[in-house]
C-alpha positions, 0 to 999 in steps of 0.5 A: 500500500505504501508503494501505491501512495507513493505513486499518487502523491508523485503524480499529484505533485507534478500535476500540481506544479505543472498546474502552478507554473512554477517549473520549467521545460529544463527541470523537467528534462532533469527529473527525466535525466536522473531517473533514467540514467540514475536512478534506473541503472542503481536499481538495476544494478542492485537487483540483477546482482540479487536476483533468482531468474525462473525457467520460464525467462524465454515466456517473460520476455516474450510479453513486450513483443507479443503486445508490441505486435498486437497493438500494432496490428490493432492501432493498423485495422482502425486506422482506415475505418476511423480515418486516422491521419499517418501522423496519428497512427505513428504517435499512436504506435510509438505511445502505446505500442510499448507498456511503460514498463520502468517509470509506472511498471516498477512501481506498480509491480513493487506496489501490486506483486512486492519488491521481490518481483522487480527483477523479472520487472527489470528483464521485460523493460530492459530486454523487451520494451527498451529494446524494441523503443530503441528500434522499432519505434525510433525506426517508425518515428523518424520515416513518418517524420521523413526526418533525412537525417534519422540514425543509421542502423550502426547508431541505434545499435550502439544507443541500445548497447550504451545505454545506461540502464542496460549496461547497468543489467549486464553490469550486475549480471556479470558481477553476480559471483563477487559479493557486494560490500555492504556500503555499495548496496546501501548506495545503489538501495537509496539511488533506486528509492528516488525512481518511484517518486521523481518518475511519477512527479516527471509523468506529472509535469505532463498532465494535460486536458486543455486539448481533450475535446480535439483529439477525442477519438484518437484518445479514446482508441489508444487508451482503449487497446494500451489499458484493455484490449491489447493487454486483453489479448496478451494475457488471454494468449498466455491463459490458452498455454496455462502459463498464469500459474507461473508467478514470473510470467505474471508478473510479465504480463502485468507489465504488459497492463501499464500505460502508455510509454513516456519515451514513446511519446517524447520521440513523437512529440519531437518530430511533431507527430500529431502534438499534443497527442503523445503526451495527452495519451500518457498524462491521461494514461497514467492515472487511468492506469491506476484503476486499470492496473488494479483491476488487471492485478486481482485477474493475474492474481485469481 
């Protein structure tokens, strides 16, 4: 319960800031900066080092790019009959097509499923979400963007190899059989503390509703498939193999429930793609997920 008071006051006091004016686009970009090259990489440095991985590993990893390619499937089968433009189906995709599994994803799960579980919450964000948003909807962004100078295929290999979250996985890994001296798991414990709150607080500097009436129906669809449907059809999938009795891939699969991604919605918004849709999916996304994920926990759970 702690966790989840955590997560609402982080997001009721960046919208409560945004709503006062009284922090700027820089700071903004610094509450971003520190969570995702600190605090991300302390906790992931931790708990890899500390962790026990299930057989099922394979199957965990896999829910990223099965709700990947279902959402693409079903964001590409509503673009016609509800004449999306180009743009807004690419915002579409790159938002919701990837689960928020680190800024929201490790909070819930510490919040829902215990802290026990951040380690397989780590493994789907890094090796599934992080990889395919680094490619794919990087990829997807800068052609419908028709940006000429978009990153060659070399670039965002060595984006995806340096970035410091999965360099602090495989870091951790690596130093699993050298035991950590105490002082060194209490610093990377509070660095990895601090991700919870300030990533909650950066989603809430986002929220904005001024521009709900205009985009109402590309709002409606893509919350619909992130927060229902896609997740619906995951989870199904994995209910036909009998595989919801394996807590690890329950786990997977309730990340595959959470709201749409922030760096999704920051490389769209960057290159223009039907602003200010990206971000309005996430500000509205997140606090609908808290309702959303709740429910999707008790299914996981029965």
């Amino acid at each position: 319960m702690s966790a989840l008071v955590v997560l609402l006051v982080g997001l009721a006091a960046g919208a409560a800031f945004r709503r006062g004016g009284k922090i700027g686009t820089e700071a903004q970009h610094a509450v971003g900066f520190w969570v995702l090259n600190v605090a991300l990489p302390a906790l992931a440095l931790r708990v890899m080092h500390e962790a026990s991985f299930p057989g099922s590993i394979l199957a965990v990893v896999a829910v990223p790019y099965l709700l990947f390619a279902v959402t693409c499937v079903l964001c590409l089968a509503l673009a016609r009959p509800l004449k999306l433009s180009r743009e807004a189906l690419a915002a579409l995709v790159a938002t919701t097509a990837c689960a928020n599994t680190s800024f929201v994803g490790i909070p819930m799960v510490t919040a829902f499923f215990g802290a026990d579980q951040v380690p397989i919450a780590v493994l789907v964000d890094q090796l599934g979400s992080f990889v395919l948003l680094s490619t794919v909807v990087a990829t997807l962004v800068a052609t419908t963007a028709e940006d000429s100078g978009r990153a060659t295929p070399r670039e965002i290999g060595r984006r995806i190899v340096t970035a410091p979250p999965l360099l602090a996985l495989l870091t951790g890994l690596a130093l699993r059989p050298v035991g950590y001296p105490g002082w060194l798991t209490e610093v990377l414990t509070q660095l990895g503390n601090t991700l919870s709150p300030l990533a909650l607080f950066a989603i809430g500097l986002q929220l904005e509703v001024a521009a709900v009436g205009r985009w109402r129906r590309e709002l409606t669809v893509g919350l619909a498939v992130k927060l229902l449907v896609a997740p619906a059809l995951v989870i199904g999938g994995y209910a036909l193999f009998g595989s919801l009795d394996d807590r690890a891939i329950q786990v997977a699969l309730f990340e595959a429930t959470m709201p749409p991604m922030v760096a999704g919605a920051l490389m769209a918004s960057r290159r223009d793609l039907a602003t200010p849709l990206p971000s309005m999916l996430v500000g509205l996304g997140v606090p609908l997920s808290l309702v959303t994920c709740a429910a999707w926990s008790f299914v996981l759970h029965r």
